[in-house]
C-alpha positions as CSV (number, residue, x, y, z in Angstrom):
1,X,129.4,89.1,94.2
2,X,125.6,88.3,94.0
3,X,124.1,85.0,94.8
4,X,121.3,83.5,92.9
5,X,118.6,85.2,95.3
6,X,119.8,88.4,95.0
7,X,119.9,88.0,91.2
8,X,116.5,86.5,91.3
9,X,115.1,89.8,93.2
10,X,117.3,92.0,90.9
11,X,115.3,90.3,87.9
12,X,112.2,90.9,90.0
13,X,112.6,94.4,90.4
14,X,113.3,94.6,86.7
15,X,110.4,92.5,85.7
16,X,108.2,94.6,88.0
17,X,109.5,98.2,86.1
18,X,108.6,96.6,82.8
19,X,105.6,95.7,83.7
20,X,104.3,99.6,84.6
21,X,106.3,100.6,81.7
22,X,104.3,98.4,79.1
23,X,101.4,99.5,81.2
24,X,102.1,103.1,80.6
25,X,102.7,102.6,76.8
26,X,99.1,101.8,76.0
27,X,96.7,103.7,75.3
28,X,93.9,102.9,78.4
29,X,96.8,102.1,80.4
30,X,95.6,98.2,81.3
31,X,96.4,95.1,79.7
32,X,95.4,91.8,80.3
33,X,98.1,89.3,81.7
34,X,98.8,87.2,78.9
35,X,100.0,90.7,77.0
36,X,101.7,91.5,80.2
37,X,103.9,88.3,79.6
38,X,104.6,88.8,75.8
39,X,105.9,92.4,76.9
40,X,108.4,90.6,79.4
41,X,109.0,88.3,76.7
42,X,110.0,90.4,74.7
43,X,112.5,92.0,76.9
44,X,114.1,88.7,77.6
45,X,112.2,87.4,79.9
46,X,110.5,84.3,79.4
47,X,108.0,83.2,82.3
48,X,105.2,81.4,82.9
49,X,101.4,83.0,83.3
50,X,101.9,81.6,87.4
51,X,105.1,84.1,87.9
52,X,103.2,87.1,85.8
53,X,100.4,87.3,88.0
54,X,102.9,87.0,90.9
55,X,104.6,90.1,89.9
56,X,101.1,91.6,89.5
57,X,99.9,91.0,92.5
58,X,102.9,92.2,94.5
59,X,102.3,95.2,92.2
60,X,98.7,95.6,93.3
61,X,99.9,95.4,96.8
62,X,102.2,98.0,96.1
63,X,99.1,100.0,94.7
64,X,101.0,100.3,91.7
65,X,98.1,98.3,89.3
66,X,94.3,97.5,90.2
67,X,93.6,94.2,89.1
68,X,90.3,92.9,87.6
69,X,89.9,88.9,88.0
70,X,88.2,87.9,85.2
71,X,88.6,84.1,85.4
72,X,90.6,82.8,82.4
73,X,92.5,85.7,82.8
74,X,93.5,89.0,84.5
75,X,93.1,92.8,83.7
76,X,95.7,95.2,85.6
77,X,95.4,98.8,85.0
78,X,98.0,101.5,85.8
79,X,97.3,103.3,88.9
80,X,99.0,107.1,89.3
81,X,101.6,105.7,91.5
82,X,102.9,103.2,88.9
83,X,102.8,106.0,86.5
84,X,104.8,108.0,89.1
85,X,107.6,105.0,89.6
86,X,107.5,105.0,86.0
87,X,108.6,108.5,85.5
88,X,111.2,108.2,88.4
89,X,108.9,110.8,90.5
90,X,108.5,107.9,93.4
91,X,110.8,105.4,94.1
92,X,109.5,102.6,95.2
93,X,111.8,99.7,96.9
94,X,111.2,96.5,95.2
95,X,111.0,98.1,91.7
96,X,114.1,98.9,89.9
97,X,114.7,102.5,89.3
98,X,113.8,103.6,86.1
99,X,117.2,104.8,85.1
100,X,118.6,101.0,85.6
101,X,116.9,99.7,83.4
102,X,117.0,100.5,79.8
């Protein structure tokens, strides 16, 4: 059975995977964070612009994005390790495994 904070870091790990995976669908592989959140949004998860730029900055500590402050809002970019926890070529505890998540 999982308790509410395992099923909070479940949905973490999810959220983070998404998160590279929207990354890696565009184009110059970077989006800003409010396009970060419509992509979770539109996955089912609804959060605020506070918990977004939570999960990218646990991200950037991972080296998994680079993130470019600029004020009003942020600018993450896809480094080639998010790319490679993407493809399922690194795993990386604290992200959920590609194959988890559909």
């Amino acid at each position: 059975m999982i308790d509410a904070k395992d099923a909070k870091e479940v949905a973490a790990q999810e959220q983070r995977l998404l998160i590279l995976r929207a990354l890696m669908d565009t184009p110059a592989r970077e989006m800003n964070d409010g396009m970060a959140r419509t992509a979770l949004d539109f996955r089912g998860h609804r959060l605020g612009i506070d918990r977004v730029r939570i999960l990218l900055s646990w991200l950037r500590d991972a080296r998994c994005v680079e993130i470019e402050d600029l004020g009003q809002y942020w600018v993450a970019r896809l480094t080639p390790l998010g790319a490679e926890v993407v493809r399922a070529q690194t795993v990386l505890p604290g992200v959920a495994h590609p194959q988890d998540v559909r």
